[in-house]
ZAMARGU-4260 file (C-alpha; in steps of 0.2 Angstrom, whole numbers, plus 5000, padded with zeros to 4 digits):
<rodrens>
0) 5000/5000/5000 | 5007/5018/4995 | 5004/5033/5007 | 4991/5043/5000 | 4997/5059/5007
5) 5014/5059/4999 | 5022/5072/4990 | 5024/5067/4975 | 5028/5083/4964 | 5044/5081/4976
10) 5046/5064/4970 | 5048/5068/4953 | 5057/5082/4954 | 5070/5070/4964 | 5069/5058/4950
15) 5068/5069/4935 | 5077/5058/4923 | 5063/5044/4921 | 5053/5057/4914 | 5052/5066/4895
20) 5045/5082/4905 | 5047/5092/4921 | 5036/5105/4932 | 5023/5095/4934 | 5003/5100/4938
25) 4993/5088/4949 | 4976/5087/4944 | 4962/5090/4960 | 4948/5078/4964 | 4937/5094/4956
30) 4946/5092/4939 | 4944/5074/4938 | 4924/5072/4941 | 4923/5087/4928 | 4934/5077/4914
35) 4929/5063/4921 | 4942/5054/4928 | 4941/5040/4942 | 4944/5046/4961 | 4955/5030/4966
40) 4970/5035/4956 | 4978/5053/4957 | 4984/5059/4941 | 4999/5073/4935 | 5001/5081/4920
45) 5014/5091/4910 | 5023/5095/4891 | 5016/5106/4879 | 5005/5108/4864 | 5018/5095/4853
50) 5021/5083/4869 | 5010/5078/4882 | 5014/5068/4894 | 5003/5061/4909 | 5006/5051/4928
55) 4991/5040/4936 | 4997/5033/4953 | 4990/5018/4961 | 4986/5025/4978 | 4978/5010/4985
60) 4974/4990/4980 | 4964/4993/4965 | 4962/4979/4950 | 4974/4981/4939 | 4961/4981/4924
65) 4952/4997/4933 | 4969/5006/4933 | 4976/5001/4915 | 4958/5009/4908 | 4960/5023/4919
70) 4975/5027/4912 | 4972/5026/4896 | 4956/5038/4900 | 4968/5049/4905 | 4980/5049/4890
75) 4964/5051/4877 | 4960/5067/4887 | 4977/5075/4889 | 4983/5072/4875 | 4969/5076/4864
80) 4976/5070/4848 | 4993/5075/4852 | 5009/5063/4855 | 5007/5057/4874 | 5018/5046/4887
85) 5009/5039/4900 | 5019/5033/4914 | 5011/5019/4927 | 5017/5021/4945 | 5013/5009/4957
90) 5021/4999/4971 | 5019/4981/4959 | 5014/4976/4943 | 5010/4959/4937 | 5017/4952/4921
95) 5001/4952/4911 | 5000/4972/4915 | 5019/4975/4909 | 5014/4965/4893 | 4999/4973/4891
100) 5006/4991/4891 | 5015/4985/4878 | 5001/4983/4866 | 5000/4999/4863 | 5012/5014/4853
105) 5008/5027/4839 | 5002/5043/4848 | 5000/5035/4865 | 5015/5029/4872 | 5015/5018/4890
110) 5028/5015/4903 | 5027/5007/4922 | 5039/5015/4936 | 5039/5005/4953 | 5035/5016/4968
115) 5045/5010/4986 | 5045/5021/4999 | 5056/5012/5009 | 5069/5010/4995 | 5084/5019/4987
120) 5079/5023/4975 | 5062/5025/4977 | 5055/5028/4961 | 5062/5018/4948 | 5056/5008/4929
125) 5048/4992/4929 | 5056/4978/4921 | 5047/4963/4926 | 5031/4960/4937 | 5024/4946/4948
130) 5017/4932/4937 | 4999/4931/4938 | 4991/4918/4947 | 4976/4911/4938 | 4966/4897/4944
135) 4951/4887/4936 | 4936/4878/4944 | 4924/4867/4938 | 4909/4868/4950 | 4894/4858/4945
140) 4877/4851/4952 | 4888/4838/4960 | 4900/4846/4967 | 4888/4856/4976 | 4879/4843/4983
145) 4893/4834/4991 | 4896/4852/5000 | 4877/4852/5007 | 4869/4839/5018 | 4857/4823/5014
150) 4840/4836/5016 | 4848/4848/5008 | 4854/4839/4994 | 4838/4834/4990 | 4830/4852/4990
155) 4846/4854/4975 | 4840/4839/4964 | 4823/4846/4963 | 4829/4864/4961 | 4840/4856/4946
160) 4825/4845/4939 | 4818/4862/4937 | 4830/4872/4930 | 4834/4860/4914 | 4816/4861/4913
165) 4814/4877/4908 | 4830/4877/4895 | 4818/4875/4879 | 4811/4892/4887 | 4831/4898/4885
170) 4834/4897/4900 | 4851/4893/4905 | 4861/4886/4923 | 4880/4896/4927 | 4889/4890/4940
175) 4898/4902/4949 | 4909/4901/4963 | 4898/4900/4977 | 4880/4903/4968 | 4870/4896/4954
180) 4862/4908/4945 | 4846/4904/4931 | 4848/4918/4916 | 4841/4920/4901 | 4858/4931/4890
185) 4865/4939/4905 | 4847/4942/4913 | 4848/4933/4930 | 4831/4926/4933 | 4834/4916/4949
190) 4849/4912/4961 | 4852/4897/4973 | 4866/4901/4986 | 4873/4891/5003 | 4867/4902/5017
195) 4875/4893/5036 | 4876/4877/5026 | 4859/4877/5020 | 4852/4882/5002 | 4844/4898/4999
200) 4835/4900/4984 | 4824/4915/4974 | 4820/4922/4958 | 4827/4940/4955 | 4823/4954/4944
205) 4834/4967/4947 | 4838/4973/4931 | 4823/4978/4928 | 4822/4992/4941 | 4818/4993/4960
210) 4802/4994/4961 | 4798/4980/4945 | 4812/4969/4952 | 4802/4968/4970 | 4785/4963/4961
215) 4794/4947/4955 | 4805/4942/4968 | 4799/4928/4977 | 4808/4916/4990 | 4808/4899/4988
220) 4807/4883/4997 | 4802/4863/4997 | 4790/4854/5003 | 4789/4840/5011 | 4784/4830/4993
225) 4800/4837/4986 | 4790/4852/4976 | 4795/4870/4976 | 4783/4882/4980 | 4770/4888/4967
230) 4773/4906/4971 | 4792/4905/4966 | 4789/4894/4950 | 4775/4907/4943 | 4787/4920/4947
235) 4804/4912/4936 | 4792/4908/4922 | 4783/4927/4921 | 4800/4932/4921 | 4805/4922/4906
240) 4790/4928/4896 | 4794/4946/4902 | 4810/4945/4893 | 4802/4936/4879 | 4789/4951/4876
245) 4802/4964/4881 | 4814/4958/4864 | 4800/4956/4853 | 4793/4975/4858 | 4813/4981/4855
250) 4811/4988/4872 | 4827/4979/4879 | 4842/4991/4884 | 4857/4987/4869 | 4868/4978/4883
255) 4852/4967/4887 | 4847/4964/4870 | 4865/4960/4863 | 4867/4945/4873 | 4852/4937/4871
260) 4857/4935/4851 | 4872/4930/4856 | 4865/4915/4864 | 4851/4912/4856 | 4851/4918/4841
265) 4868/4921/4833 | 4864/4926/4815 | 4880/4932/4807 | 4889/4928/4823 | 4884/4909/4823
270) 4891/4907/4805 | 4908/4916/4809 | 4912/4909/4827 | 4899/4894/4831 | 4887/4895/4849
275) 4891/4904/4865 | 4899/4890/4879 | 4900/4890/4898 | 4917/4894/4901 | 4922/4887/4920
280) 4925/4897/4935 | 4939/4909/4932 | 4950/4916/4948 | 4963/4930/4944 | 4973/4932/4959
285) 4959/4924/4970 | 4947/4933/4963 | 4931/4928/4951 | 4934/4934/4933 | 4917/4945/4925
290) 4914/4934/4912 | 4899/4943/4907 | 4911/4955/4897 | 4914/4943/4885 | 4906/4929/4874
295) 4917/4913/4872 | 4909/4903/4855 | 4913/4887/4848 | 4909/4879/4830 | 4904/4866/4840
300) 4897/4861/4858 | 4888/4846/4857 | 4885/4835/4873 | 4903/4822/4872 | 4912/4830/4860
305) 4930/4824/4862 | 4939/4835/4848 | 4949/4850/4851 | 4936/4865/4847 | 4941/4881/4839
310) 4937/4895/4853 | 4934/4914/4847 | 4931/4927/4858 | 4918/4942/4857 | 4918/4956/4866
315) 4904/4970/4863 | 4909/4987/4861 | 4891/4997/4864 | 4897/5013/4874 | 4914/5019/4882
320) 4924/5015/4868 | 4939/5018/4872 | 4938/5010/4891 | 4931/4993/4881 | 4945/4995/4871
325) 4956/4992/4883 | 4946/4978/4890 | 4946/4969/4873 | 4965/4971/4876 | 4967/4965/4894
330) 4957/4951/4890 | 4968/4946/4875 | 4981/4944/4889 | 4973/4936/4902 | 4969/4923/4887
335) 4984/4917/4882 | 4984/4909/4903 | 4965/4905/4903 | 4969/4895/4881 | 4984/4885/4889
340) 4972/4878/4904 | 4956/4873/4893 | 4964/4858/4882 | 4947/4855/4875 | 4948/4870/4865
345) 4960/4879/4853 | 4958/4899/4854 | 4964/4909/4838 | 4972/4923/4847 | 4961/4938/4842
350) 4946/4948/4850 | 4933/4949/4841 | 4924/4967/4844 | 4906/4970/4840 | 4903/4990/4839
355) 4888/5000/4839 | 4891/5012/4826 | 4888/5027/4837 | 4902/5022/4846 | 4914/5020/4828
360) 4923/5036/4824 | 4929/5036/4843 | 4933/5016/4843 | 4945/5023/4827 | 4956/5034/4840
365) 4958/5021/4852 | 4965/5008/4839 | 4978/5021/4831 | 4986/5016/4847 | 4988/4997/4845
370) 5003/4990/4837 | 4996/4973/4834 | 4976/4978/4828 | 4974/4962/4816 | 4973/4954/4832
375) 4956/4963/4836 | 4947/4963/4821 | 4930/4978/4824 | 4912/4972/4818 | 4899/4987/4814
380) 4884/4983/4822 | 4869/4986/4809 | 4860/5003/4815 | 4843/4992/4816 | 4851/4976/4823
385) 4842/4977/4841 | 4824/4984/4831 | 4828/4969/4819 | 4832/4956/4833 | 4843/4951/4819
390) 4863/4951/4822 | 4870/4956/4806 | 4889/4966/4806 | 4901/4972/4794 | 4918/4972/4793
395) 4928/4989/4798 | 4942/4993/4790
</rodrens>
C-alpha cells in the first residue's frame, strides 16, 4: 500500500530523469469528476501543445484492469490528439500488465515505474512484474451437493429437475463460485446460494428496476413431497415471458438485447464463430473473473464432444469506447493463461469486437494506438440490429 498523502511533485522532481517532462501540475479531485476521471488513482500532467505527457498513481489495491483503463482515459484526454507518454506508478505490477502496456504505441505511448517508499531509489522503471496467478474451477450440480447435507441435497436435485426444465424456454444454469444463477443472456432470473450450510434460493429481477424487480421476487422453498413452492415457480416463468415480450417489443436496453442474440440467436455471429459455451470458473489472483464481458463461441458444443474445438472470443463494444478497448486488450492477455488451461479448446488469438456504430469514429482513435490491431478485428453493428432482433455486422476497416 502507498501513502496517500505523499508528496509526490517532490518525487519527481528527485527523479527527473525517468521522465520526458518536468514542472509537473497535479490534477484536484474537482478536475477529475469534471473530465471525468476515476477518484481511486491521482493523476499529474505536464509538456506542451507538441508533447503531452501524463502520471496515474495507484494509491491503493485497486484491479489492475480498473487502473490500466484509467490510464488510458487519462492519456485520450490529455493528449487530445497529440503525442502522449503515460507513465504507470505503482508499488507492483503483474506480468500480464507490463505486457499489456506494451500493446500499445503510435500517439499514445506507455511506461510502468515502481514506487518503494522504503527503498533507494524510490522511484524507479519496471522491468518485470509478479506472474499472475490464475486458477480454474469446475463447479457443477455435484460438486455442490457433496458440499450440502442429505436434506439439503435433496431440495438441490429438485431445484436442478427444474431448472433444465425450463431450458427449451432459453433458459440457461451458470455455476459460479459460490452461487447458481438461472439467466436467460445475461438476465439473471433466479439464484440458489449456501446460506449457514443450508440452500437459499429466489428468483430476482433486478435489472429491471427497483420497484419492477420487487413485484417478481419471490423466495423459495420445498415441501415435504420434494415440490418447490408455486409462488416461486409462477414468478421464474413470468420472468421468462417478460423478457420474451420485452425483445419482441425492442424495448430491451442494447447491453440486454445483445446478449440474448448471442446466445440464442447468433445470426452472422453463429456462422463466423459457432454457439456461446459456459466457460468454467475463472479466479485472477483469487478473485472471480466477470465473464459477462465477453462471449466465448465454439463451432461446435455438442454434449461428448472429444475433439479439440476452435474457441473465438467476442467482446461488445456498445458505449465507452475507448475504456472497452482496453478491455478487449486486457482480456487478450489474460487469454493466452486461461487458452493453455482449457485443452478442450483451441483459441485463435484475436478479440473479436462488436461496435455499435455510434460508438465508431471514437473506437478509430483508440485503435491508432495498437501496434498489433489484426489481432482485434472491429464488427459494425447494423443501425437496426436490436429493432431487427437480427445480428448482422460488417467488417471495419
Amino acid at each position: 500500500m502507498m501513502a496517500v498523502e505523499m508528496d509526490w511533485k517532490t518525487q519527481w522532481e528527485a527523479y527527473s530523469d525517468l521522465f520526458v517532462v518536468s514542472n509537473w501540475l497535479e490534477w484536484t479531485q474537482d478536475r477529475q469528476i469534471r473530465w471525468p476521471l476515476p477518484t481511486t488513482f491521482k493523476y499529474f500532467s505536464g509538456g506542451d501543445m507538441n508533447l503531452r505527457a501524463g502520471i496515474i498513481v495507484k494509491t491503493r489495491e485497486d484491479q489492475e484492469e480498473e487502473f490500466l483503463k484509467a490510464g488510458l482515459l487519462w492519456a485520450a484526454q490529455l493528449g487530445n490528439g497529440a503525442r502522449t507518454v503515460m507513465y504507470f506508478v505503482a508499488p507492483q505490477f503483474s506480468e500480464g500488465f507490463l505486457q499489456v502496456m506494451e500493446t500499445f504505441g503510435g500517439p499514445v505511448m506507455c511506461k510502468a515505474l515502481y514506487w518503494r517508499e522504503r527503498m533507494k531509489p524510490s522511484l524507479f522503471r519496471a522491468t518485470d512484474g509478479m506472474p499472475i496467478q490464475m486458477k480454474i474451477e469446475k463447479p457443477d450440480w455435484k460438486t455442490w451437493q457433496r458440499q450440502i447435507n442429505p436434506v439439503e441435497a435433496s431440495y438441490l436435485k429438485a431445484l436442478r429437475l427444474y431448472f433444465e426444465s425450463l431450458e427449451p424456454l432459453g433458459a440457461r444454469v451458470v455455476f459460479k463460485r459460490n452461487k447458481i444463477v438461472l439467466c436467460r443472456g445475461m438476465l439473471e432470473i433466479a439464484y440458489i446460494k449456501k446460506t449457514g450450510g443450508k440452500l437459499e434460493f429466489a428468483s430476482n429481477a433486478k435489472w429491471m428496476g427497483r420497484a419492477a424487480g420487487e413485484k417478481y421476487h419471490r423466495g423459495g422453498w420445498v415441501d415435504a413431497r420434494g415440490s418447490l413452492n408455486p409462488e416461486f415457480r409462477t414468478a421464474v416463468e413470468d420472468l421468462i415471458e417478460v423478457i420474451s415480450e420485452h425483445k419482441q417489443e425492442g424495448i430491451l436496453e442494447a447491453k440486454e438485447a445483445l446478449p440474448l442474440l448471442l446466445w440464442e440467436e447468433p445470426g452472422q455471429g453463429g456462422e463466423m464463430w459457432g454457439r456461446c459455451v459456459e466457460l468454467p470458473c475463472i479466479l485472477l489472483n483469487n478473485k472471480p473473473l466477470d465473464l459477462n464481458k465477453v462471449y466465448f463461441m465454439v463451432r461446435s458444443a455438442e454434449a461428448g464432444h472429444d475433439e479439440v474445438q476452435d474457441l473465438h472470443v467476442v467482446m461488445p463494444i456498445l458505449e465507452k469506447p475507448l475504456t472497452r478497448m482496453v478491455s478487449a486488450v486486457w482480456w487478450r492477455e489474460l487469454m493466452k493463461d486461461i487458452s493453455v488451461r482449457l485443452p478442450r479448446y483451441r483459441w485463435d488469438g484475436r478479440i473479436n469486437c462488436l461496435i455499435s456504430p455510434a460508438c465508431q469514429e471514437e473506437l478509430r482513435i483508440a485503435l491508432e494506438w495498437i501496434k498489433n490491431r489484426d489481432a482485434f478485428p472491429c464488427y459494425r453493428l447494423d443501425r437496426q440490429w436490436k429493432q431487427k432482433g437480427v445480428l448482422d455486422f460488417t467488417r471495419m476497416t
